[in-house]
N, C-alpha and C positions, 0 to 999 in steps of 0.2 A: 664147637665153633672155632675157624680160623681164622683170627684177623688177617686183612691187606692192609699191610705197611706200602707198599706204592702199589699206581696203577695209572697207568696212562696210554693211550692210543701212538703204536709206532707205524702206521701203514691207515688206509683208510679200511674200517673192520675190523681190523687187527689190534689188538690188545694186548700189552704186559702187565705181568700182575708178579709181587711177590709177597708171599703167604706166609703166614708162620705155620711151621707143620714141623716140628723140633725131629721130631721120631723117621719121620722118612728123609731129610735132610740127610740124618746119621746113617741112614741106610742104605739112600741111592746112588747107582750107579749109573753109566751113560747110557740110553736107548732105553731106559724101564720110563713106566709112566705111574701115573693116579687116577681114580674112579674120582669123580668130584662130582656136588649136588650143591649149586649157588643159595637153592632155599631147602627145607625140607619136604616141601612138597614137589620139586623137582625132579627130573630124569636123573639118573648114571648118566655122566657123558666121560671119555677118557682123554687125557690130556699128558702130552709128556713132557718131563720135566725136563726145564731148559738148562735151568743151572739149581743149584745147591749152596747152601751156608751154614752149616748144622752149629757154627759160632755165634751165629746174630750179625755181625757186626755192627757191633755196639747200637741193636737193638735189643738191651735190656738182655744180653745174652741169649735171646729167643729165636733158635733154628728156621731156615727161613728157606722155600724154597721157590725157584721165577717157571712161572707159567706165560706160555703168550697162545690165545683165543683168536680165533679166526671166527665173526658175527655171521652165521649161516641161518641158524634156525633157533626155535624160540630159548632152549635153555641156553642157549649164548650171547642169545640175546639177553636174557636177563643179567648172565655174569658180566656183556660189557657193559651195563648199566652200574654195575656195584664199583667205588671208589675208594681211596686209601683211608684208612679207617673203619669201613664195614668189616661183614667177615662172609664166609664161606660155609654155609651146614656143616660137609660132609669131606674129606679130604681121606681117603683109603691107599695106601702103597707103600711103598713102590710095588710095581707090579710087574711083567713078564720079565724075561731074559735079558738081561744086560748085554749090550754091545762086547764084540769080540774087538779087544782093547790087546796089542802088543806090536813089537816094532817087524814090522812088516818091510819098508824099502820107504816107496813113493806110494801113496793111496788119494785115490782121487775119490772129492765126495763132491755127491750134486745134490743140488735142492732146486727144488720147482716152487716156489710161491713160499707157502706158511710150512712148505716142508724143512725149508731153511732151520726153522725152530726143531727138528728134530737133528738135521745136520751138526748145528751149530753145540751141540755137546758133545759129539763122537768126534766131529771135528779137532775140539780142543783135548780132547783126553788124545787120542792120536796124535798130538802133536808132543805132550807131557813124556808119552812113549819112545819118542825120539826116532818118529816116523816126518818124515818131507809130505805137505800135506799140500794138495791145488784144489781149490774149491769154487766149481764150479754151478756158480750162482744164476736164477732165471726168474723172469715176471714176465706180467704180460706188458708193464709198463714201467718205470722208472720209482713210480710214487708206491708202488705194490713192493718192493726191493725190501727185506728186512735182513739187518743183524751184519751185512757184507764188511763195515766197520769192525763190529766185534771181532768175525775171524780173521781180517787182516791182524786186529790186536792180540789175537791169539796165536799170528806167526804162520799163519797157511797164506799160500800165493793165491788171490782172488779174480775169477774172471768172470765179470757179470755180461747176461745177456737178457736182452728185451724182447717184446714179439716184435713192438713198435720201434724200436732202437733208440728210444727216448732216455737210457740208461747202459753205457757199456756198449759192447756191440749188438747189431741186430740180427737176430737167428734166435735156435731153440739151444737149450743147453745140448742137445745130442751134436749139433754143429763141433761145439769146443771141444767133444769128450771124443769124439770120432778125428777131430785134427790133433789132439793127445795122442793117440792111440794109435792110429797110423803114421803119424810123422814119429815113429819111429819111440816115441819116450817112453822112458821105462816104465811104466808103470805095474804095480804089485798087487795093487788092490781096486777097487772101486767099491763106493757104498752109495746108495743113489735112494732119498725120497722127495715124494709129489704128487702129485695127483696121479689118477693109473696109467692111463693116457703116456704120460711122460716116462712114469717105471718101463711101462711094455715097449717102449724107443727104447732105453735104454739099455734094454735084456735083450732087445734084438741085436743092438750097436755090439754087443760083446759076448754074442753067443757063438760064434766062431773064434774069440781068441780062448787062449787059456787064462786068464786074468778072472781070478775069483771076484766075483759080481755079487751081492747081496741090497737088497731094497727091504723098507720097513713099511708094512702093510696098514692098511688106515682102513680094514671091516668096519660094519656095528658090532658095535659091542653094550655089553648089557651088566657084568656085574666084573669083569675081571677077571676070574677065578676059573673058568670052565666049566661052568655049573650049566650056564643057559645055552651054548652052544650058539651063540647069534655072531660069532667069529670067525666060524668056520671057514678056510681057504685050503685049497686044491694045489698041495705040493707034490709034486712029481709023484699025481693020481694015488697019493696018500689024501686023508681028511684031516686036518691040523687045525687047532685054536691058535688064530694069532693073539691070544691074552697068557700063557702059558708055554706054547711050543716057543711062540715067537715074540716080540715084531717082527723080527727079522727073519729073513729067509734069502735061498740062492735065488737070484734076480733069474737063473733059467727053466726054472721048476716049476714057477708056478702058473697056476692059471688066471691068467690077466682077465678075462673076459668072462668068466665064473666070478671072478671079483666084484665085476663092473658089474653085473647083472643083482648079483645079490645087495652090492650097495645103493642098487636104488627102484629096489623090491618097496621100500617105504616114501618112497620120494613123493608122492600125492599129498599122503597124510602126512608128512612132515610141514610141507607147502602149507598147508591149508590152516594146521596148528599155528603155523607163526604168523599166518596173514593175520588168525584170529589174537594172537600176542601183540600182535604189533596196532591191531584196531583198537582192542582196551587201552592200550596205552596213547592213543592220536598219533603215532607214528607212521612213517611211512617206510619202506622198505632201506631209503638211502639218508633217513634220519641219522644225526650222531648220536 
């Protein structure tokens, strides 16, 4: 069992949580995740770790690492029900390939939504690198915005953007990354997650220049390891586990629309599971 030592709602749905988990603290690195089971009757669901403390700080010396939960379907539901003090079954990782961490020039990272949470630690190890980082940040609405604080505090230049324009300017992130890009600025890198939707703008905005582009894929996944093969994504007409080969991959390779299709192969039965989670409990779908 994992205790949470905090846990509080930063976005509406959205969840941070920090865990004691001593072993993978000491282990991880930016862009790996964890298999996590809130009860043990519970799904595998994969979460990647936001930040790390393998100190404690001064809890009790006990390694700690931050999770933030996006509330979609039932076992997420459940985790954002659990508070500081419970604990967590099942805590497995770190897992896949570590972010490609070195001093690059200028690298621009995007986040679309609760992608933010995976931005926001390659962000910060890129900037430790002594890389110039613009991070560019996107919701559909102002009150959806997570973490934009943190990576200014981490020393990247932040330009947030809304659908509604209720936060920052109004456009999609490809708006800022395409006026990056062709007003001439340098830019070295690009790393870009979010929904697919958003990735495959974003592979398209940069598949004419030469600017190495990579995005971090969000399949089902099922145990982490490569066993179950329920991650599978379509790189440049190779067959790849994003739990193993990846997350990450070149933002021009892969297949966006094989993604799309397989990620929501389950989407009925996911529905229907949670409408039934959410009745046991007298919840309603937009309950806190």
């Amino acid at each position: 069992m994992h205790q949470i030592l905090t846990a509080a709602f930063i976005a509406p749905d959205v969840k941070r949580f920090r865990v004691v988990a001593p072993r993978v603290a000491r282990h991880w690195r930016p862009g790996q995740f964890v298999i996590v089971r809130p009860t043990p009757e519970s799904e595998r669901i994969p979460l990647t770790i936001v930040e790390a403390d393998p100190g404690g700080s001064g809890h009790r010396d006990e390694g700690w690492i931050g999770l933030i939960v996006q509330r979609v379907g039932k076992t997420t539901h459940v985790l954002s029900r659990l508070e500081a003090g419970d604990a967590i079954s099942d805590v497995a990782g770190p897992l896949g390939t570590p972010s490609e961490i070195e001093r690059f020039g200028t690298v621009v990272v995007v986040g679309g939504g609760v992608g933010t949470a995976i931005v926001y630690p390659v962000a910060t190890a890129l900037r430790e690198a002594g890389n110039r980082v613009v991070a560019v940040i996107g919701a559909r609405t102002a009150e959806l915005l997570i973490l934009t604080t943190e990576l200014a505090e981490a020393g990247a230049e932040v330009i947030v953007l809304t659908d509604d324009g209720t936060g920052g300017e109004r456009g999609q992130v490809t708006d800022a990354l395409r006026r990056l890009v062709d007003g001439g600025e340098a830019v070295d890198r690009v790393f870009a997650v979010g929904p697919i939707p958003m990735m495959r703008s974003v592979a398209d905005v940069m598949r004419d220049t030469a600017i190495p582009t990579v995005v971090s894929l969000n399949p089902i996944m099922v145990d982490g390891t490569g066993m179950c093969g329920g991650c599978r994504v379509s790189v440049g007409g190779e067959t790849l586990f994003a739990c193993v080969d990846g997350p990450e991959f070149p933002a021009e390779l892969v297949d966006f629309g094989l993604l799309a299709a397989r990620n929501r192969a389950y989407a009925d039965f996911e529905q229907r599971r949670n409408d039934e989670a959410l009745c046991e409990w007298g919840l309603s779908r937009k309950a806190p």
